[in-house]
N, C-alpha and C positions, 0 to 999 in steps of 0.2 A: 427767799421763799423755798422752804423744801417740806416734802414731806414725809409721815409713816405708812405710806399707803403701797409700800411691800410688803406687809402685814397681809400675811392670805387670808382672804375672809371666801365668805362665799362656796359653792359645790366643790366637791372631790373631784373632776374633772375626768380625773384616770377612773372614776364608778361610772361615768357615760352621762350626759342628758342628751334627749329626746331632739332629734334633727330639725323635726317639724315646729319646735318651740320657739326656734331660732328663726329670728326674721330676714330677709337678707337683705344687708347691710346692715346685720344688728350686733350687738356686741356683749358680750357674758363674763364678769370678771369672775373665776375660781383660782383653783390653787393644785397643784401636782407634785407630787413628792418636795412638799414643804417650801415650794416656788410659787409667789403670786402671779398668775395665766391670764392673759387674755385672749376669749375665744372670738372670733370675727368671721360670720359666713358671708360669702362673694357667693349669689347665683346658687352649684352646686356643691363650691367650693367652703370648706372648714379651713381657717387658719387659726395656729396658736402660736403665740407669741410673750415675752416676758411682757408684762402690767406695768411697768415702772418705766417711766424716762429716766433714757442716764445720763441726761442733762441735769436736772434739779430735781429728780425724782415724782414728775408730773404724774399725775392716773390717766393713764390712756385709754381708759373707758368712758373719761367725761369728755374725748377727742372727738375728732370726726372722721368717719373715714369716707377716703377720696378712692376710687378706683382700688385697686391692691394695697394701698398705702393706708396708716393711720398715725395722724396729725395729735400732736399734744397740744392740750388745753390752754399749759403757760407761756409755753417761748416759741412753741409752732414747731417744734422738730419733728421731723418727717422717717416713720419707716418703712421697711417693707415687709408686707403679713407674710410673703412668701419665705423670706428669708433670715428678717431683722434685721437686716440691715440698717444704719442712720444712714439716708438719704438725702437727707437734709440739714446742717447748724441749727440750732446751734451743739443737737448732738452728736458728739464723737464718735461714741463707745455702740455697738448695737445690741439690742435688746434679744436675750435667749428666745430660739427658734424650737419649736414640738414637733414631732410626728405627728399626725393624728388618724386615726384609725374609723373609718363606719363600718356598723354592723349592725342587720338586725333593726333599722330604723334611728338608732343613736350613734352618737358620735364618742370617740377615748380619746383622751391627749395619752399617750403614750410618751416614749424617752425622749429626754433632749439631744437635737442635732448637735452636727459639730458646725463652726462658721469656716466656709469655705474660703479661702486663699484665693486673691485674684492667678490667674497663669500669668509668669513674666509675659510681657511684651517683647515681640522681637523684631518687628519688624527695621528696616532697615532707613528709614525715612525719620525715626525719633532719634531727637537730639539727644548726642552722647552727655552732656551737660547741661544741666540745668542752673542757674542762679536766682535768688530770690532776694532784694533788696529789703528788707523789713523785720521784724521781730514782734507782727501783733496777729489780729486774728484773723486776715486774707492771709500772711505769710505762712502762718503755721496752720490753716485749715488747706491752702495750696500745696505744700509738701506731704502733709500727712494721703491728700485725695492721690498726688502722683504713686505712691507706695500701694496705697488700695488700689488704684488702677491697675497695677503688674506692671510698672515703672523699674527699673533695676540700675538704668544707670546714673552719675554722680546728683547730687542734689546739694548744696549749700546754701545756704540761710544766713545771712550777714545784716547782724543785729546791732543799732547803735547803742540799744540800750544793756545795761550792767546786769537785765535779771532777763528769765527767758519768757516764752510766750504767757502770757497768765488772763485771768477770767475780769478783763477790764471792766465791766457794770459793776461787780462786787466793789470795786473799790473807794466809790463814795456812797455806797451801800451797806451792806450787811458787815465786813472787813469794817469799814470807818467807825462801824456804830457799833462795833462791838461783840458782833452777836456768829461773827462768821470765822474761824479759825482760821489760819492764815494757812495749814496746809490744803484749804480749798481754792487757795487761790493760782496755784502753777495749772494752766489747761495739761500739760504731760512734765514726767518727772525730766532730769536729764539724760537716764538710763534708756528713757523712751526712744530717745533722736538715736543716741548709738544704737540699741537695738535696730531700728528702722533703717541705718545708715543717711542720718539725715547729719549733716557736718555743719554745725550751730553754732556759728563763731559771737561770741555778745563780745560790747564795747568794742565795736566792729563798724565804723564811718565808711561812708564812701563820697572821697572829696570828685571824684567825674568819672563820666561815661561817653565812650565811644563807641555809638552804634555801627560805624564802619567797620570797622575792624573788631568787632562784638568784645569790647575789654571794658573790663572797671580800674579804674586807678583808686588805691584805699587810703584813706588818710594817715596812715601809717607808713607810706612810699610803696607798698608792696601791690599788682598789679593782678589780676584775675580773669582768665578767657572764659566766654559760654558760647553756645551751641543757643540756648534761648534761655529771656529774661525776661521775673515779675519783677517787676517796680509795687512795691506795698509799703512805702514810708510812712504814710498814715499822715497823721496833720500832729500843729504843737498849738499847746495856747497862747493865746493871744495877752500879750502881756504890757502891763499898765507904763508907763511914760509918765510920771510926778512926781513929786518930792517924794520921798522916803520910801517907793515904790519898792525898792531892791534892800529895803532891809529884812535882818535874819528869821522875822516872826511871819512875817509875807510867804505866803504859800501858792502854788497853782498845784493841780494836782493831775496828773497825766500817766503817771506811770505807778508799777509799784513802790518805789524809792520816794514819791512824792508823797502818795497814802501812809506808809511807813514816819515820816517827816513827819505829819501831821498827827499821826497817833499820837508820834512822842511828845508833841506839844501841847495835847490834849491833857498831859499829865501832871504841868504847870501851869494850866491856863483856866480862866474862871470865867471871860467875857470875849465871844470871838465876834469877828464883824467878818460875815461873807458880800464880797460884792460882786452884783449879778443874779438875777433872778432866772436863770436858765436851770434847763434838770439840773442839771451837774448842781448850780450854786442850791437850789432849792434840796434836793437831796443829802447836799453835806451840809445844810442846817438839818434836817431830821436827823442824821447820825449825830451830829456835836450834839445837839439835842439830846438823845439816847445817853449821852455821857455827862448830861446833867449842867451843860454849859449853855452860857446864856448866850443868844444867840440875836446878830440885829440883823438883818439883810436891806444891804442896800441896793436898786435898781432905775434905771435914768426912765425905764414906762410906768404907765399910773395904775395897768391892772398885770399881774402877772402872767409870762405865758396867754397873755391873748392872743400876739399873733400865730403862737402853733396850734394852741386849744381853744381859745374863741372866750367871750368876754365872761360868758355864765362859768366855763369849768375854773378859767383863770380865776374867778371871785371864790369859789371854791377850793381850792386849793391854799389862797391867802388866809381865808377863815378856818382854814384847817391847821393851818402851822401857828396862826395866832394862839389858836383853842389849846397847842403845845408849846406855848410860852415866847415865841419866836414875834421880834417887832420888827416891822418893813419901814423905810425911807424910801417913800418911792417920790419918781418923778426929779431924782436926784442923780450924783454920782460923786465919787470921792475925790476931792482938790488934792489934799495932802495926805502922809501917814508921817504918825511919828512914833515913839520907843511904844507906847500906853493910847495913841490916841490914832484914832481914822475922823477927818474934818472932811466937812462935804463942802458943795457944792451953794447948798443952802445956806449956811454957815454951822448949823447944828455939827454938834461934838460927840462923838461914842466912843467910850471906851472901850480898848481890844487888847488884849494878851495874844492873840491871834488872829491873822487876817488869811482869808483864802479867796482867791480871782479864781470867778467861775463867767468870765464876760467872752466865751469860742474859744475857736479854735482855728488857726488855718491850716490849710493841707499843703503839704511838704515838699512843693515842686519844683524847686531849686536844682535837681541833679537834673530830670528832665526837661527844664528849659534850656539848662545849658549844652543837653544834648540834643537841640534842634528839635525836641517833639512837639509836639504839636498843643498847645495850653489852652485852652477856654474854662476860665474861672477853675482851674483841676487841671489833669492829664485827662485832654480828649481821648475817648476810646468808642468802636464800634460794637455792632449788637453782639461778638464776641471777646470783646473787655482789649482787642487789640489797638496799640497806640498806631500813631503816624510812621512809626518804624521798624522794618522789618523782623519779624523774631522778636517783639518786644512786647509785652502786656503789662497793663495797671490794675487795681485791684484795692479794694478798701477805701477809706476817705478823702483817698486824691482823686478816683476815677470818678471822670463827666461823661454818661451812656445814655444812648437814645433809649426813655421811656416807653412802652408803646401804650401805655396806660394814660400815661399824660400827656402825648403828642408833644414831648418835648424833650431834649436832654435832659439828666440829673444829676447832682452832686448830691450823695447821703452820707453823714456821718452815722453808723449807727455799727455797732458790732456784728450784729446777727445778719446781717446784710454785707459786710469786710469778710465773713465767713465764707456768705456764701458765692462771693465772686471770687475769692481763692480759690473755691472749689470747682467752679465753672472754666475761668482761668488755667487749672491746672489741666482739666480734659480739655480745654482747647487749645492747648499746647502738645498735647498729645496726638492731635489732628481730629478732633470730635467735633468740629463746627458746631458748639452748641449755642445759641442765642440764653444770652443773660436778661429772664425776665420774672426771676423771682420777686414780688412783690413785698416792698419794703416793709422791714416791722423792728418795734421796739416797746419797750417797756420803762416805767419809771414805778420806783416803789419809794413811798415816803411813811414814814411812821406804819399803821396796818392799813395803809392804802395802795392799790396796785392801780394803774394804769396801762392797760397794752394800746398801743397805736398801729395801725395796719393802713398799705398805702402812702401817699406820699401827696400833699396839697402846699406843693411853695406856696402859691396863692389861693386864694377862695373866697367867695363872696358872700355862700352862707355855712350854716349850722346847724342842722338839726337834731333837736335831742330829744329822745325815743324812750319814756323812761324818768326817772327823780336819779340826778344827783344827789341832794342830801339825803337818798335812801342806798346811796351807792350800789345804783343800780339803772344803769342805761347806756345807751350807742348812744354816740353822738355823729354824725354823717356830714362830712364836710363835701362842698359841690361849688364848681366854678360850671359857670354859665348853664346850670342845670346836671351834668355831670359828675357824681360820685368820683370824688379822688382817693381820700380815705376816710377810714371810719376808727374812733376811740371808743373803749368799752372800760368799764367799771362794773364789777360782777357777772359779768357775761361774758365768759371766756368763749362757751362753743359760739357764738354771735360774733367772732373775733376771726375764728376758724370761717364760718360759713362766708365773713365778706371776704373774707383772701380767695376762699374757693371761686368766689362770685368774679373776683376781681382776674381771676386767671383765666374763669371760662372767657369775660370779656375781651379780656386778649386775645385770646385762640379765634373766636370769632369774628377779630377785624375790628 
């Protein structure tokens, strides 16, 4: 998903409009010395701001704005009118800040500011060293927030994987299907981390951890001290146990080097069989799809995705892939694979050139259990992402944290949420007692269909849908015991926005 909508349309901004035409809380997209401007009035207050998310290039005029902040329409990133800063993942980058000038009853955007540099931190209480166990999107959103903090001293990054941090949704996405160049997919170049002094070690294991004596031992023999330590391992997928399981055409797809694997097989291959009907597996039949491959998916439930979106969107979504060519076995799952062939469970037979497991994922808790932390289904952590042991945080798809939305812990896998506990993670390391209760959110895009999910409903009892699906256009409101947990939307992104707001003021208020 991106857009052209840094295209300045709309008033001269720097020729003035009218103060009074401006609602408050209302919002004016124009343009300023050939820069597409977002004007936003708070109260007495004008703020200008760059129009564009530098996440995916969202219009932040079809946003919402919350207090001094304004929220994007597609992936919820968060900035600030005052200053532009991204305040929130999934963007990094912050969007150009104006002067703005009244006079005379109207308002001028005048010149762009410069963005202000945090002041090092000095005090005497922050750890001289920092460690970060991971290489995905809580590790590199946590080191990049400690540097934006005024962070100064050492920072390392020890990454098991062979490429660096990169923009993990694209990769059974826009990248798989064709349609997304592969230089969109590094989240920073490697130039970035040296700049930063961030010390990015990849293909970088860590076989234990002693939190006594605060050390990592590497799987290399080489040993490592810190001062304080993120655990951000993320999770691996879960991988299939049956005959021919582990030959060469068999794909999972988890990292860049996976996605990569499968392009190339895309280039040989005429008949792929995905198994698993989860986003992951539903997504990479839309991309195989896109590349003109025939596509079967096979999954052991009868309606897809019922138990996250409920039985109507699940029926929808099957008639959607159908409608592009895609055949389901459901109710099934796969006995064997062989050179040309995937044999089910049924006994039916499908021929494949390529097979991809799209059946979870678990989360990666093996270093911290054997260092005595504390485990419940993940790496237990508190309302500030800290584990059972001292100087030690978790962060992304391993961390289990008390809800207060749901009156219960949670485990999420989901990027934009790995992001943002990095970031939370990284000021609570810094000593910010910040409680982690950003409300979860995620996105799936299949062919020209989007889905945002906002909230989190492990369980629910009902579903209501607010709206036509097949006009791809409604909420759908999930509620255990009467209680709103989350809500999915389909052409109603500010509707997306407004429940997260909903859902935050709920918390605030107990």
């Amino acid at each position: 998903m991106t857009s052209d909508s840094a295209t300045p349309t709309g008033p001269d901004l720097r020729q003035g409009v009218v103060f009074g035409d401006l609602p408050d809380g209302g919002m004016l997209t124009g343009h300023a010395g050939g820069e597409a401007v977002l004007l936003v009035r708070r109260g007495e207050d004008v703020f200008a701001i760059g129009a564009v998310c530098t996440h995916y290039g969202g219009p932040l005029a079809e946003g919402l704005v919350v207090g001094e902040t304004v929220r994007c329409p597609w992936h919820h990133a968060c900035f600030s009118l005052r200053s532009g800063e991204a305040l929130r993942a999934p963007a990094l980058n912050p969007v150009s800040c104006f002067r703005v000038e009244r006079r005379n009853g109207s308002v001028y955007v005048q010149e762009k500011l410069d963005q202000a540099a945090a002041p090092a931190l000095t005090s005497p209480t922050l750890p001289r060293s920092i460690v970060i166990v991971g290489g995905g999107a809580a590790a590199n959103a946590a080191a990049e927030t400690l540097r934006n903090e005024g962070y100064r001293g050492g920072i390392t990054m020890l990454s098991a994987d062979h490429s660096g941090p990169c923009d993990r949704p694209n990769l059974s996405k826009g990248f798989l299907a064709g349609s997304v160049e592969a230089d969109w997919i590094p989240l920073r170049s490697p130039d970035f981390y040296k700049e930063h002094d961030i010390d990015l070690k990849l293909a970088t294991s860590v076989a234990a951890l002693d939190p006594s004596s605060r050390k990592l031992r590497l799987a290399d023999g080489g040993e490592l001290m810190y001062d304080a330590l993120l655990l951000a391992t993320g999770a691996e997928p879960v991988r299939l146990n049956l005959p021919g399981g582990d030959l060469a055409h068999v794909h999972y797809l988890r990292t860049l080097a996976d996605s990569l694997a499968i392009v190339a097989k895309t280039q040989a291959s005429r008949r792929a069989v995905v198994l698993g009907a989860s986003f992951i597996g539903l997504e990479v039949a839309a991309s195989l799809r896109a590349r003109n491959i025939e596509v079967d998916v096979v999954a052991p439930e009868t309606i897809p995705m019922e138990r996250i979106l409920g039985a109507d969107a699940g029926n929808f979504l099957c008639q959607l892939h159908q409608e592009h060519g895609v055949k389901f076995h459901l109710g099934t799952t796969a006995a064997s694979i062989s050179a040309q062939r995937v044999i089910l469970q049924n006994g039916e037979t499908l021929d494949a050139d390529l097979v991809v497991v799209g059946v979870g994922v678990r989360p990666s808790i093996e270093l911290a259990e054997q260092a005595g932390i504390l485990i419940d289904r993940g790496v237990a952590v508190n309302a500030y992402l800290e584990t059972s042991a001292p100087g030690i945080f978790a962060a992304g798809d391993i961390a289990r944290w008390p809800d207060r939305l749901n009156g219960e812990s949670i485990r999420v896998e989901h990027f934009i949420v790995a992001e943002r506990q990095g970031q939370t993670a990284a000021r609570n390391i810094l000593g910010a007692r910040e409680r982690f209760d950003a409300i979860p959110f995620f996105w799936t895009e299949q062919y020209d269909l989007q889905i945002a999910y906002i909230g989190h409903a492990e369980r629910w009892d009902k579903a209501e849908i607010e709206g036509s699906l097949a006009a791809r256009d409604c909420a759908i409101s999930y509620r255990r015991g009467g209680k709103k947990l989350a809500v999915a939307t389909i052409g109603r992104d500010l509707a997306g926005l407004e429940a997260e707001a909903a859902f935050e003021r709920a918390i605030a208020s107990g």
